[in-house]
TORKOL-4160 file (C-alpha; in steps of 0.2 Angstrom, whole numbers, padded with zeros to 4 digits, m for minus):
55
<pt num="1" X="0499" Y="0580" Z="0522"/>
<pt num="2" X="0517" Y="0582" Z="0525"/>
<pt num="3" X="0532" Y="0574" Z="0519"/>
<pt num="4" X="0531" Y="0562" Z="0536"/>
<pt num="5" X="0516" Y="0557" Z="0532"/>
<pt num="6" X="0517" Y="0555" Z="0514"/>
<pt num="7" X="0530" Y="0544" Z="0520"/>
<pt num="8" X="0525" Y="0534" Z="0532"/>
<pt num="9" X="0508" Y="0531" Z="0519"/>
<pt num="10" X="0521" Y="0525" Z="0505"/>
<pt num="11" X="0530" Y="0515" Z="0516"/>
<pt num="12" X="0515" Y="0503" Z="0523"/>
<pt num="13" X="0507" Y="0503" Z="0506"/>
<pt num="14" X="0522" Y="0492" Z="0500"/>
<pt num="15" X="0524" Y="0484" Z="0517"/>
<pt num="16" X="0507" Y="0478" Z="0512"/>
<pt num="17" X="0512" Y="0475" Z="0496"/>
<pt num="18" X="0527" Y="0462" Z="0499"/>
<pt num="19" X="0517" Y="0452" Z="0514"/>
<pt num="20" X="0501" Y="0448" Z="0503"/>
<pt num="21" X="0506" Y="0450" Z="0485"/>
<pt num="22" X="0524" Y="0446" Z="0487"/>
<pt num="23" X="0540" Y="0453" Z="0475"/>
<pt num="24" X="0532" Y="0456" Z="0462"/>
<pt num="25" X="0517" Y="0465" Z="0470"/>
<pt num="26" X="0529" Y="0475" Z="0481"/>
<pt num="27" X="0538" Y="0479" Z="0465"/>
<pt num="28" X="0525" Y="0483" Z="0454"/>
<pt num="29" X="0518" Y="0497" Z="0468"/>
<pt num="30" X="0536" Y="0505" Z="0470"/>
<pt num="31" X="0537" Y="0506" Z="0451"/>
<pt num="32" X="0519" Y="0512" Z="0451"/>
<pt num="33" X="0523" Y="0525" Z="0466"/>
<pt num="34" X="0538" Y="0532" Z="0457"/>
<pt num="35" X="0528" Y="0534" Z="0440"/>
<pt num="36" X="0515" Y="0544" Z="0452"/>
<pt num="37" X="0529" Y="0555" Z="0461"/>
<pt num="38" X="0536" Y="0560" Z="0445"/>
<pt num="39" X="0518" Y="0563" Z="0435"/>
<pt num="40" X="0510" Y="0572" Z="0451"/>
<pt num="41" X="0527" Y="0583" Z="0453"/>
<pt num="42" X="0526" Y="0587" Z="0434"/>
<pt num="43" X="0507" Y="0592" Z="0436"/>
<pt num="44" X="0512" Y="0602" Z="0452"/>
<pt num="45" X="0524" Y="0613" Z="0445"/>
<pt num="46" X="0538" Y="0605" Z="0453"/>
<pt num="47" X="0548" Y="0596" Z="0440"/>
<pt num="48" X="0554" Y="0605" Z="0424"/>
<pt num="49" X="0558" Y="0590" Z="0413"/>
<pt num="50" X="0566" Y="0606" Z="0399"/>
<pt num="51" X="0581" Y="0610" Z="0411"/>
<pt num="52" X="0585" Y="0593" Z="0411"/>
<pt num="53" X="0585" Y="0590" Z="0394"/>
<pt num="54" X="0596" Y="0604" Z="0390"/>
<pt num="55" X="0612" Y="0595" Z="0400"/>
């Protein structure tokens, strides 16, 4: 999957969220989605959490 798509997934997974769950729902998924991006960039390789401690 590319970013695009990635995207456009995010993007109407909170849609979805905020019509049939409202704020709250909507809010809990972006916090939840966040939480994901960070752990699955950790895992990946991606995000060195040592270089940004050392700042």
């Amino acid at each position: 999957m590319n970013t695009a798509t990635t995207g456009l997934a995010a993007g109407m997974a909170l849609g979805f969220a905020g019509y049939f769950g409202g704020f709250w729902a909507f809010l809990l998924v972006l916090v939840l989605g966040a939480a994901g991006l960070i752990v699955g960039l950790f895992v990946q390789g991606d995000l060195d959490l040592r270089t940004r401690r050392q700042r």
